[in-house]
Every structure is written in structure tokens, then in C-alpha cells.
N, C-alpha and C positions, 0 to 999 in steps of 0.2 A: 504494500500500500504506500502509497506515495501523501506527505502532506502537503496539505494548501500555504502558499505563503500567507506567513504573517498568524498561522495556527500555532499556539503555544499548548496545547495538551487540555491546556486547562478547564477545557468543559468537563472533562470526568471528574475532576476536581470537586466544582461545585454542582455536579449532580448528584452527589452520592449526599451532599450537604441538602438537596431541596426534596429529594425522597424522606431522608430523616424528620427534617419538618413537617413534610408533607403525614407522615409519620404520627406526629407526637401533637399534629393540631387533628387527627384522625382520633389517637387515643384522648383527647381530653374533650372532644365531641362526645364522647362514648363516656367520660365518666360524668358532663352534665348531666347526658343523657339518662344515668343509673340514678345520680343524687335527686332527678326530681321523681322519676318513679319511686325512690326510699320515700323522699318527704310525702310524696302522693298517700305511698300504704301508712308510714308516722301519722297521718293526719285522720284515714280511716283506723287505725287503733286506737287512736285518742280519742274519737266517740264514741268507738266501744267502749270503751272504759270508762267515759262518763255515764252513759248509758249504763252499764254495770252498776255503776257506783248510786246512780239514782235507785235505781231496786233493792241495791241492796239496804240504800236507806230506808224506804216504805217498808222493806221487809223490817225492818228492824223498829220503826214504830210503830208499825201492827204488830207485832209482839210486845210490846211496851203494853201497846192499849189494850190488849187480850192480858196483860195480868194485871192490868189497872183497874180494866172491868171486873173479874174473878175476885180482885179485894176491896171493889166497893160491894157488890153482892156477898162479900161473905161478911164483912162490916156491917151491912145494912141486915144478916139473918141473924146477929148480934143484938141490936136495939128492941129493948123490950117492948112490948105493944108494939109489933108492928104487923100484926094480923097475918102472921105465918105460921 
């Protein structure tokens, strides 16, 4: 092969330089891409959770109020005259 005048090599040079880049703006496409599918599922397990957490509160004052009732009715079959 014969070179052209005035060709110094040096395109091989800086091709192997613009593959890399081309490279590494490829991979960091790909990790925006991950971190917003993460925060997308972050944000549906954080209302699951809230979601959780609301039930599990009602669950937790209905059982309050279920022995709160149990000890007024047993208080109230306590009080004399109270036609029981």
C-alpha cells in the first residue's frame, strides 16, 4: 500500500480515541437509563408501603376499639342497677 502525501498515520490514532467515547457516552446512556427505571420501581414501593402502613394503622385501632368496647361493657355489667 502506498501512502497519500501529506498522511501522517494518525487517523488510527484518534479513532480508537472516538470508538472509546463513543463507548463510554453508550454506557452512561444505559446507566441513566437503569437509574430512572430504579427510581420509577423506588417510587412504586414507597406507596406500597405507605399503603401498608395505613392498614396497618386501622388495623391497629380497631383492635384498640375492640378492647375498649369489651371494657366499657364489662364496666358497664359492673354498675349496680343497671337492669342486667
Amino acid at each position: 500500500m502506498t501512502r497519500e502525501a501529506g498522511s501522517t498515520g494518525s487517523r488510527f490514532l484518534y479513532d480508537s480515541f472516538g470508538a472509546a467515547s463513543a463507548r463510554i457516552e453508550a454506557n452512561e446512556r444505559i446507566t441513566e437509563m437503569q437509574f430512572g427505571l430504579l427510581e420509577g420501581q423506588l417510587a412504586r414501593i414507597e406507596g406500597l408501603i405507605e399503603r401498608l402502613e395505613r392498614r396497618l394503622w386501622v388495623t391497629v385501632y380497631g383492635v384498640a376499639a375492640v378492647i375498649l368496647a369489651q371494657a366499657t361493657v364489662t364496666l358497664l355489667g359492673l354498675v349496680p342497677g343497671s337492669g342486667g
